[in-house]
VOLO-274911 format. One record per residue: x negated, y negated, z of N, C-alpha, C in turn; residue number from 0; residue in three letters. Coordinates in nm, 2 decimals. Example, Ala and Ser with C-alpha at 12.3 -4.5 7.8 and 13.67 -1.06 7.14 Angstrom:
+--------+--------+--------+--------+--------+--------+--------+--------+--------+-----+-----+
:   n_xx :   n_yy :   n_zz :  ca_xx :  ca_yy :  ca_zz :   c_xx :   c_yy :   c_zz :   i :  aa :
+--------+--------+--------+--------+--------+--------+--------+--------+--------+-----+-----+
:  -1.32 :   0.57 :   0.78 :  -1.23 :   0.45 :   0.78 :  -1.32 :   0.33 :   0.78 :   0 : Ala :
:  -1.28 :   0.22 :   0.71 :  -1.37 :   0.11 :   0.71 :  -1.29 :   0.00 :   0.79 :   1 : Ser :
+--------+--------+--------+--------+--------+--------+--------+--------+--------+-----+-----+
end
This chain:
+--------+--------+--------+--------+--------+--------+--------+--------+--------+-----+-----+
:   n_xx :   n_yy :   n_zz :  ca_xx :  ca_yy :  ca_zz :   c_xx :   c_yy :   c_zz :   i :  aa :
+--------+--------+--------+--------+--------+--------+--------+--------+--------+-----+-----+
: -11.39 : -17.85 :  13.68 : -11.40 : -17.92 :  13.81 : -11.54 : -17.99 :  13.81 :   0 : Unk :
: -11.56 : -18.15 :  13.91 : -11.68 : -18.16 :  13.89 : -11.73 : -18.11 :  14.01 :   1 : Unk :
: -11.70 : -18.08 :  14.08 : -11.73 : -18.03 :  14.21 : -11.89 : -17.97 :  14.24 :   2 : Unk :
: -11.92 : -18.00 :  14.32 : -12.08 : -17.93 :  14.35 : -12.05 : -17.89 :  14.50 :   3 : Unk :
: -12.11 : -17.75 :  14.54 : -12.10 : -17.67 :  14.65 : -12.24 : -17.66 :  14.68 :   4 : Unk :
: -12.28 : -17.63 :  14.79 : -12.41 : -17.65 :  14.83 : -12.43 : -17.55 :  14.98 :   5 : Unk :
: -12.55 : -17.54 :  15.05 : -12.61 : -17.46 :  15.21 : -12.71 : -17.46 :  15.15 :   6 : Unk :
: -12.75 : -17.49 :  15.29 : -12.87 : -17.46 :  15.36 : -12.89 : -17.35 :  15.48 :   7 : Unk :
: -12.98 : -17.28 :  15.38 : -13.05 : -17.13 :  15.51 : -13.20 : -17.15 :  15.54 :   8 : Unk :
: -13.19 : -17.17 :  15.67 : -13.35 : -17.22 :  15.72 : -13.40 : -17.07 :  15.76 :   9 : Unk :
: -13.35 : -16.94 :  15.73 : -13.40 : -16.82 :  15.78 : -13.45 : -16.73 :  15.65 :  10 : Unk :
: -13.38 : -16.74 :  15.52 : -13.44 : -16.69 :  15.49 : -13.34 : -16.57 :  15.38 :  11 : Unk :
: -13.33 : -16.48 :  15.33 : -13.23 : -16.41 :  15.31 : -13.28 : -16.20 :  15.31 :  12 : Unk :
: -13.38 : -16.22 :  15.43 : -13.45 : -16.10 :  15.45 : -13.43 : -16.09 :  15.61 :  13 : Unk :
: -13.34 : -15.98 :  15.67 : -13.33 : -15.98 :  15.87 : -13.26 : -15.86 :  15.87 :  14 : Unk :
: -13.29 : -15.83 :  15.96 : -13.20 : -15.71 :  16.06 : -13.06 : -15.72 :  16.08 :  15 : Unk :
: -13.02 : -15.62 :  16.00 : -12.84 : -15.61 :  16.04 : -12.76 : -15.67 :  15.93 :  16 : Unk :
: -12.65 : -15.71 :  15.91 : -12.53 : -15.79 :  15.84 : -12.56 : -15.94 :  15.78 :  17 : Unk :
: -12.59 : -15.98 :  15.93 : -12.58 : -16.13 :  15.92 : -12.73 : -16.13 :  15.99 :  18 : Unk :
: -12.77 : -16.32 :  15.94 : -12.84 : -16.34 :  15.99 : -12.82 : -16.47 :  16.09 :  19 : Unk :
: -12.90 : -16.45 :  16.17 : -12.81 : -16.56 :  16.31 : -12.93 : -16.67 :  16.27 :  20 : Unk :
: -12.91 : -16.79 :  16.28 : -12.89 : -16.94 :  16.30 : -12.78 : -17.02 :  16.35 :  21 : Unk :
: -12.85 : -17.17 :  16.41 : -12.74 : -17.27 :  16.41 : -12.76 : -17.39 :  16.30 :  22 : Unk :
: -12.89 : -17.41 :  16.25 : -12.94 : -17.50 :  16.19 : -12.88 : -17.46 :  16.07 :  23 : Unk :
: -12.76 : -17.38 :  16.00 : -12.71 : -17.40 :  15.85 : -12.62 : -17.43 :  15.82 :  24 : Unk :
: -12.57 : -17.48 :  15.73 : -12.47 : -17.60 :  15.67 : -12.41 : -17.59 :  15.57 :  25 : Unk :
: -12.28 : -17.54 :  15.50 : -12.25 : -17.62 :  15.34 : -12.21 : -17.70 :  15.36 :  26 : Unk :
: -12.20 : -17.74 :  15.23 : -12.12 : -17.92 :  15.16 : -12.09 : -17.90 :  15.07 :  27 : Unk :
: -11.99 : -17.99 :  15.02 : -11.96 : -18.01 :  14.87 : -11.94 : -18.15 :  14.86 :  28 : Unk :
: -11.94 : -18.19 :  14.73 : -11.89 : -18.33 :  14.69 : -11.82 : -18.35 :  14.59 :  29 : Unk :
: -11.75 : -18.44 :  14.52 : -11.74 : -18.45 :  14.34 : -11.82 : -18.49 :  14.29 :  30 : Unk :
: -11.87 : -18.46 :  14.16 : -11.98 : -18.52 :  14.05 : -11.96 : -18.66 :  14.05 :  31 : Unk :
: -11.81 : -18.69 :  14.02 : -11.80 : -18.82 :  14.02 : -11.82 : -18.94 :  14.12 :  32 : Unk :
: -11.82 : -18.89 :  14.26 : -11.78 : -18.96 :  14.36 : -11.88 : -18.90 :  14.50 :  33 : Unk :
: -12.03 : -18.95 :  14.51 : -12.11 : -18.89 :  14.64 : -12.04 : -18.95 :  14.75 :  34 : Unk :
: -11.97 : -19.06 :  14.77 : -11.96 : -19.10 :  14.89 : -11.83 : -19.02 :  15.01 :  35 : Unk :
: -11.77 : -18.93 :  14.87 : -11.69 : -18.85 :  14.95 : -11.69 : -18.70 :  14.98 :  36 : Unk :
: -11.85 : -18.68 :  15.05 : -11.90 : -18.57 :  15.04 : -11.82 : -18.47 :  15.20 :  37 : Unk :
: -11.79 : -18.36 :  15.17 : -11.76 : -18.26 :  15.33 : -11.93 : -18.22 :  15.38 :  38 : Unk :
: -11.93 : -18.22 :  15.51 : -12.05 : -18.15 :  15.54 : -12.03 : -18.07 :  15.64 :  39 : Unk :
: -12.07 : -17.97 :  15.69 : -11.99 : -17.87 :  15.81 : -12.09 : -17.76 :  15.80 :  40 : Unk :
: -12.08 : -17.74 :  15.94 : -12.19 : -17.72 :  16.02 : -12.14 : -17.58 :  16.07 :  41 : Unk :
: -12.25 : -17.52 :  16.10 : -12.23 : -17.35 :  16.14 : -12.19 : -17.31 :  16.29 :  42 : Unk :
: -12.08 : -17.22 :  16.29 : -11.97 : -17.24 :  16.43 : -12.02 : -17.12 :  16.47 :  43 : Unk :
: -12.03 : -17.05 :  16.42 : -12.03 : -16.91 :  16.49 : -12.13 : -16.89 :  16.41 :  44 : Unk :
: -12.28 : -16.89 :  16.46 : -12.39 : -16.87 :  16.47 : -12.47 : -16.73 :  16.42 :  45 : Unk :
: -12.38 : -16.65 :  16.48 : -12.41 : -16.49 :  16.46 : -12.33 : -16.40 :  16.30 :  46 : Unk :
: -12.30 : -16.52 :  16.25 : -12.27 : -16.47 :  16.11 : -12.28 : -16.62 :  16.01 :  47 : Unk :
: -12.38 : -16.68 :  16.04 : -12.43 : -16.78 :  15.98 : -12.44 : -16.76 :  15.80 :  48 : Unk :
: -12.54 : -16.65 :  15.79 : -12.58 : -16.60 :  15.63 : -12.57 : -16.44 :  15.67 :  49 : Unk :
: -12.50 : -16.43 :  15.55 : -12.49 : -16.29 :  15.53 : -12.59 : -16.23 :  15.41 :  50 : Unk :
: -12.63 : -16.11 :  15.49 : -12.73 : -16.03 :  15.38 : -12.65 : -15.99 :  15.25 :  51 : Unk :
: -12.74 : -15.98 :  15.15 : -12.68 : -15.95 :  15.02 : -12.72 : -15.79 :  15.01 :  52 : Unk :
: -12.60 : -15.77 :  15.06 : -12.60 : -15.58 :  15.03 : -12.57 : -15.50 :  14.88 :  53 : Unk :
: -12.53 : -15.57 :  14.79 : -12.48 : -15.49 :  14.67 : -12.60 : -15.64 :  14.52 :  54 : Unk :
: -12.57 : -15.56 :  14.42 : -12.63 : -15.64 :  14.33 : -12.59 : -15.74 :  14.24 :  55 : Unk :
: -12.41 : -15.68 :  14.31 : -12.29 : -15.78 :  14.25 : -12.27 : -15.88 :  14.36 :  56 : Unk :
: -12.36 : -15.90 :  14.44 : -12.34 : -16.04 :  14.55 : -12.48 : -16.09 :  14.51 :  57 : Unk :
: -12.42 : -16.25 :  14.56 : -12.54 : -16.35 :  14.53 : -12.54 : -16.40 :  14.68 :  58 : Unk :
: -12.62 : -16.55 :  14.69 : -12.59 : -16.59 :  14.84 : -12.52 : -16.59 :  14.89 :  59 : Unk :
: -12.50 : -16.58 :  15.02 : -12.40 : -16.61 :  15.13 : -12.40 : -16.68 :  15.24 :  60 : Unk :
: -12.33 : -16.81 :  15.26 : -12.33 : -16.86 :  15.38 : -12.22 : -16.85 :  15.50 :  61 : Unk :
: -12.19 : -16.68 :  15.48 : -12.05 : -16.66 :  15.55 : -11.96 : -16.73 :  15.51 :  62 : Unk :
: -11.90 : -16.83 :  15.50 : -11.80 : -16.89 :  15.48 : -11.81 : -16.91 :  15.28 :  63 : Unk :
: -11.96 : -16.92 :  15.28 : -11.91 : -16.97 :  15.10 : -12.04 : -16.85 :  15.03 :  64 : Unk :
: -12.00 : -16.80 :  14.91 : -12.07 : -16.64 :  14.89 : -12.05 : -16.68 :  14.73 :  65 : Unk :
: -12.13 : -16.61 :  14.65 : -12.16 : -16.59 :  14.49 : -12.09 : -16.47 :  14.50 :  66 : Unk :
: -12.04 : -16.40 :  14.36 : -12.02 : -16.26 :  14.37 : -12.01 : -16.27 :  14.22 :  67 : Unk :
: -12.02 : -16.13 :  14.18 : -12.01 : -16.06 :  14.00 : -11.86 : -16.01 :  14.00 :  68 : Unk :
: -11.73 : -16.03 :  13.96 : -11.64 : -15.99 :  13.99 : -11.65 : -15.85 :  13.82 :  69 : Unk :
: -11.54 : -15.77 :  13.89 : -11.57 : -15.65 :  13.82 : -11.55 : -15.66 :  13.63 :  70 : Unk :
: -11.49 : -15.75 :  13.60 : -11.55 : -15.81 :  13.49 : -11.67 : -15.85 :  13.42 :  71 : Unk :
: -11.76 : -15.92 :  13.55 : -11.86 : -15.91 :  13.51 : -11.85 : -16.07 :  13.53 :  72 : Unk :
: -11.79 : -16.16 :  13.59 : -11.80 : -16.28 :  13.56 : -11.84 : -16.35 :  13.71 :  73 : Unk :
: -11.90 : -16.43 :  13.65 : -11.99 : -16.48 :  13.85 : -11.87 : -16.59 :  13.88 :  74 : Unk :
: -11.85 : -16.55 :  14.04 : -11.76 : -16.62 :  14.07 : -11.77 : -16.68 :  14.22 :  75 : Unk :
: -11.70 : -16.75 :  14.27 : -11.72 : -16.83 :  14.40 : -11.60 : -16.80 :  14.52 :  76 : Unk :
: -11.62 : -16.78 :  14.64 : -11.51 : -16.80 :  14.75 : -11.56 : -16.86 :  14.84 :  77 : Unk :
: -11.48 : -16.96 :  14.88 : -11.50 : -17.03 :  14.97 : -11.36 : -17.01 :  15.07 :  78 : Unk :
: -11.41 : -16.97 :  15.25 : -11.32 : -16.95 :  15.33 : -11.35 : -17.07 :  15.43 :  79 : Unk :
: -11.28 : -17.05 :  15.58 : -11.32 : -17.13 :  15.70 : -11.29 : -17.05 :  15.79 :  80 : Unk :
: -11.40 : -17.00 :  15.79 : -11.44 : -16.91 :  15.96 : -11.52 : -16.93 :  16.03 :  81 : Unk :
: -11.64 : -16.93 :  15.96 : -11.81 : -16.94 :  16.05 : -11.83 : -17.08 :  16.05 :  82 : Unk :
: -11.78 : -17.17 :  15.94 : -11.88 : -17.29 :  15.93 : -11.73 : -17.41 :  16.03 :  83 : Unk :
: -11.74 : -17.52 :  16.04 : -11.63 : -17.64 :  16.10 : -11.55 : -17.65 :  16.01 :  84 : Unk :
: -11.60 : -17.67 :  15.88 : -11.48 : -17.75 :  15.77 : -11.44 : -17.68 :  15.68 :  85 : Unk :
: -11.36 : -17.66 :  15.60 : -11.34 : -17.60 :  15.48 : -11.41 : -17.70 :  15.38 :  86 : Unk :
: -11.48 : -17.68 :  15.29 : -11.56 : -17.75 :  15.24 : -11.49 : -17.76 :  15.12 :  87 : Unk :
: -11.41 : -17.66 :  15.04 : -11.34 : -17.65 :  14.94 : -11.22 : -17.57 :  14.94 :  88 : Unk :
: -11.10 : -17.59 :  14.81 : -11.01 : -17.50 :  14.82 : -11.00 : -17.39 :  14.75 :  89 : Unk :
: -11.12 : -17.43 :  14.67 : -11.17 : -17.29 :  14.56 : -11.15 : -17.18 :  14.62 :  90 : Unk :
: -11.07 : -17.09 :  14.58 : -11.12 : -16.92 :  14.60 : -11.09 : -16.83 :  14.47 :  91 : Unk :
: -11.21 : -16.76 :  14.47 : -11.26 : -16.71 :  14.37 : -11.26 : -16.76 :  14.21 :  92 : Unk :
: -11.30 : -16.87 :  14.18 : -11.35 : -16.94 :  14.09 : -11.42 : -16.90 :  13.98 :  93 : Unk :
: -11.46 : -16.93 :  13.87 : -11.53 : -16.85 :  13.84 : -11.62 : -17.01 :  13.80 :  94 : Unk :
: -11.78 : -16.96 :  13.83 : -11.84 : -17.02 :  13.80 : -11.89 : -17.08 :  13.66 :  95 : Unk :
: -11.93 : -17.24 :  13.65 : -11.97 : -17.29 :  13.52 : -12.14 : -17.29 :  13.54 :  96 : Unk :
: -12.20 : -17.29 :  13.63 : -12.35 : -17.37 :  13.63 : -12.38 : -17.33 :  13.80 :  97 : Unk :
: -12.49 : -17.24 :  13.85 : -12.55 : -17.23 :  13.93 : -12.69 : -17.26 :  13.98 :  98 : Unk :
: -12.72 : -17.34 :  14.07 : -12.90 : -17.34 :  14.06 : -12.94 : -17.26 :  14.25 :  99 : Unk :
: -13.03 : -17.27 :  14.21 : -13.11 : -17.17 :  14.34 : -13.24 : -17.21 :  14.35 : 100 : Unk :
: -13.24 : -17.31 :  14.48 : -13.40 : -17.36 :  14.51 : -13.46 : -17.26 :  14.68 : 101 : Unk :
: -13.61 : -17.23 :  14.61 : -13.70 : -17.20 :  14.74 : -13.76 : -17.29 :  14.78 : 102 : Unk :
: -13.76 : -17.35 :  14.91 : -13.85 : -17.47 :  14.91 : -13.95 : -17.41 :  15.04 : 103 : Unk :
: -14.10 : -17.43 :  15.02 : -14.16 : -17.32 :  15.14 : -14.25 : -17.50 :  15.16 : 104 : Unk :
: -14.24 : -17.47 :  15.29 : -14.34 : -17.58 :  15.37 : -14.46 : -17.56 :  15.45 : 105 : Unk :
+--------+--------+--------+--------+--------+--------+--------+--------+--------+-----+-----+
end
């Protein structure tokens, strides 16, 4: 797939409790081949915005879209539609080809 999945967490991935509450977070996706047909969707339920990474077999989480190590051992993707507006993708549990992970501190 050429697909690229994407969020933004303006909080951080260190808080009190489960989740971390925001409204300012977002995924998207688009195709490699095609930007003009990007999803963007916006965070609905605020109080489960990003979820804390509690185990070592989880990677990010933006409630609705999450990294995970499946018991194989192979990194993989789910994407649902709960917290965020749109379903951004149909992917569930995927297994990933190529991940990046940016800090940007201002």
């Amino acid at each position: 797939s050429n697909e690229i999945l994407g969020g933004y967490n303006p909080i951080g991935w260190k808080f009190d409790g489960d989740y971390g509450v925001t409204k300012d977070s977002f995924i998207f996706s688009f195709n490699n081949d095609s930007f003009e047909n990007y999803i963007l969707s916006r965070v609905k339920n605020e109080k489960e915005a990003i979820r804390k990474i509690l185990y070592l077999s989880q990677g990010p989480s933006f409630g609705d879209l999450y990294l995970f190590q499946s018991a194989s051992n192979q990194l993989k993707i789910s994407c649902k539609n709960t917290t965020y507006e749109k379903q951004i993708s149909i992917i569930n549990d995927s297994i990933i080809l190529e991940f990046e992970l940016f800090k940007i501190n201002i």
